[in-house]
C-alpha positions in Angstrom: 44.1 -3.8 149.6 46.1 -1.0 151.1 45.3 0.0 154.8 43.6 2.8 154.9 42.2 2.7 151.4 38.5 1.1 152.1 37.1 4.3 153.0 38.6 6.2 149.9 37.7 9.8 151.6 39.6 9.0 154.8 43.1 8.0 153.0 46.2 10.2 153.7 47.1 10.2 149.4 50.4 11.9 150.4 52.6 9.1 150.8 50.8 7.0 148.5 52.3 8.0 145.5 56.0 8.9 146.7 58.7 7.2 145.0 61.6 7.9 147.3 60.7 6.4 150.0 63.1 3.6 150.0 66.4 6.5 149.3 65.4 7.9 152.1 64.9 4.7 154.1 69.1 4.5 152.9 70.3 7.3 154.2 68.9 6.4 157.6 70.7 2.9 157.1 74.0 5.0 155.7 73.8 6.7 159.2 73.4 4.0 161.0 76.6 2.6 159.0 78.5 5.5 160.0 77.8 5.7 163.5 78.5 2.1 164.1 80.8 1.0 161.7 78.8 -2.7 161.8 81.2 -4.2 159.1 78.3 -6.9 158.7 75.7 -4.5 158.8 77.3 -2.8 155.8 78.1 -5.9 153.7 74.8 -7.5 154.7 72.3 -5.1 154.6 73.0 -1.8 153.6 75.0 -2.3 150.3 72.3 -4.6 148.8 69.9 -2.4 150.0 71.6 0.6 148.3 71.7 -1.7 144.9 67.8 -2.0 144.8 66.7 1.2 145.2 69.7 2.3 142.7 67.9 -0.4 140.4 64.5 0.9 140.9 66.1 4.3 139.8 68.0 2.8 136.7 64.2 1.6 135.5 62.6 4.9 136.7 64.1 8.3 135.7 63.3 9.6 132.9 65.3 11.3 130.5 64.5 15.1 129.1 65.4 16.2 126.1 68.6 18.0 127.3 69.8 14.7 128.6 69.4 15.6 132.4 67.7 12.5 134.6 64.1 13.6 136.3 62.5 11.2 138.9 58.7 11.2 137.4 56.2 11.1 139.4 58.2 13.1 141.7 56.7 14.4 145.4 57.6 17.5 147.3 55.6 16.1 150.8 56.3 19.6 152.6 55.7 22.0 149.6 52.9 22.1 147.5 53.4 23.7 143.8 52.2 26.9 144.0 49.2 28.4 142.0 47.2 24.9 142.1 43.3 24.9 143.4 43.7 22.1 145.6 46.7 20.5 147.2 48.8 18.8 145.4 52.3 17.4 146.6 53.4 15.7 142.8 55.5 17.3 141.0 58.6 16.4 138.4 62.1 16.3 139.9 61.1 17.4 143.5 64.2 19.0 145.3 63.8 16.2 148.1 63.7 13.3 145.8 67.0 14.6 143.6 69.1 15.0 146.6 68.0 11.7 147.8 68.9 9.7 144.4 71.8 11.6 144.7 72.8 10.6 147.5 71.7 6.5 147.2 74.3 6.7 143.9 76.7 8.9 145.9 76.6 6.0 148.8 76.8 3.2 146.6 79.6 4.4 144.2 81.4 4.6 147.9 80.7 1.3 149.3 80.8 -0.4 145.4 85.0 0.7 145.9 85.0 0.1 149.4 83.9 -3.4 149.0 85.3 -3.8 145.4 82.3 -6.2 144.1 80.2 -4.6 140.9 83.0 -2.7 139.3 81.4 -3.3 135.7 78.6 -0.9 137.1 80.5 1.9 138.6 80.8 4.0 135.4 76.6 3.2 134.9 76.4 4.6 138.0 78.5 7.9 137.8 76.8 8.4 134.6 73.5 8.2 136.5 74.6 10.6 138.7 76.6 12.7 136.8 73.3 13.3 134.8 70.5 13.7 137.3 68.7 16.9 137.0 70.6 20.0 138.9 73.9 18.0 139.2 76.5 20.2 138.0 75.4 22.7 140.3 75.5 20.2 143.1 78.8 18.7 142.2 80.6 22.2 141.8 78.8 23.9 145.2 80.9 25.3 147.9 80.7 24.1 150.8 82.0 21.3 153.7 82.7 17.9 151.9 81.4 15.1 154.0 83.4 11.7 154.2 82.7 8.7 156.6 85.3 7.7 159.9 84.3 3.8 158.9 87.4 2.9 157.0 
């Protein structure tokens, strides 16, 4: 039983249903990464990481009829959908939860050349990415391009 759930009316069902928790859990281990440049840390721990939460998102998004990728269920924590009688943080392709895939498939197509192992998946991957919902306005965006000092 989940903590918290034995006295139903008492449960915080915000987080409960959130599916990006783990992409989000990567970017704080991508971070890390970058500020220490723990070679071992990044072979060890963060690259596997980064292909298990792409794998969950290979078996999760969903595909529209335009061809886009959505993350559904999808969960805007902050913002509520406006208009609904009673709070409601789920949604379909939350902003917070497409940046984050974006980023875990950004992160890992970087590491997948930076260590060279699973280059039969790297055109899966860009694919993904390429197709999650909003992407060709990310990709063509103005703005400062990041890039990591861990060479």
């Amino acid at each position: 039983m989940v903590m918290g759930l034995r006295q139903v009316g008492r449960a915080d069902a915000n987080c409960i249903e959130w599916t990006a928790g783990a992409a989000w859990l990567s970017q704080i281990l991508w971070y890390h990464w970058e500020y220490t440049c723990d070679e071992q840390f990044f072979r060890g721990m963060l690259y596997p990481f980064l292909r298990e939460v792409a794998a969950f998102y290979c078996d999760n998004l969903v595909e529209d009829n335009q061809g886009r990728l959505l993350p559904i269920p999808s969960m805007s924590p902050e913002n509520p959908i406006q208009g609904r009688k009673s709070y409601n943080p789920l949604a379909t392709a939350a902003t917070m939860d497409l940046e984050l895939i974006r980023e875990v498939f950004t992160n890992l197509l970087t590491s997948s050349v930076r260590l060279s192992p699973d280059a039969d998946q790297r055109e899966n991957w860009s694919r993904i990415l390429s197709s999650i919902f909003g992407s060709s306005s990310f990709a063509n965006r103005k703005g400062p391009k990041t890039k990591t000092i861990c060479v």
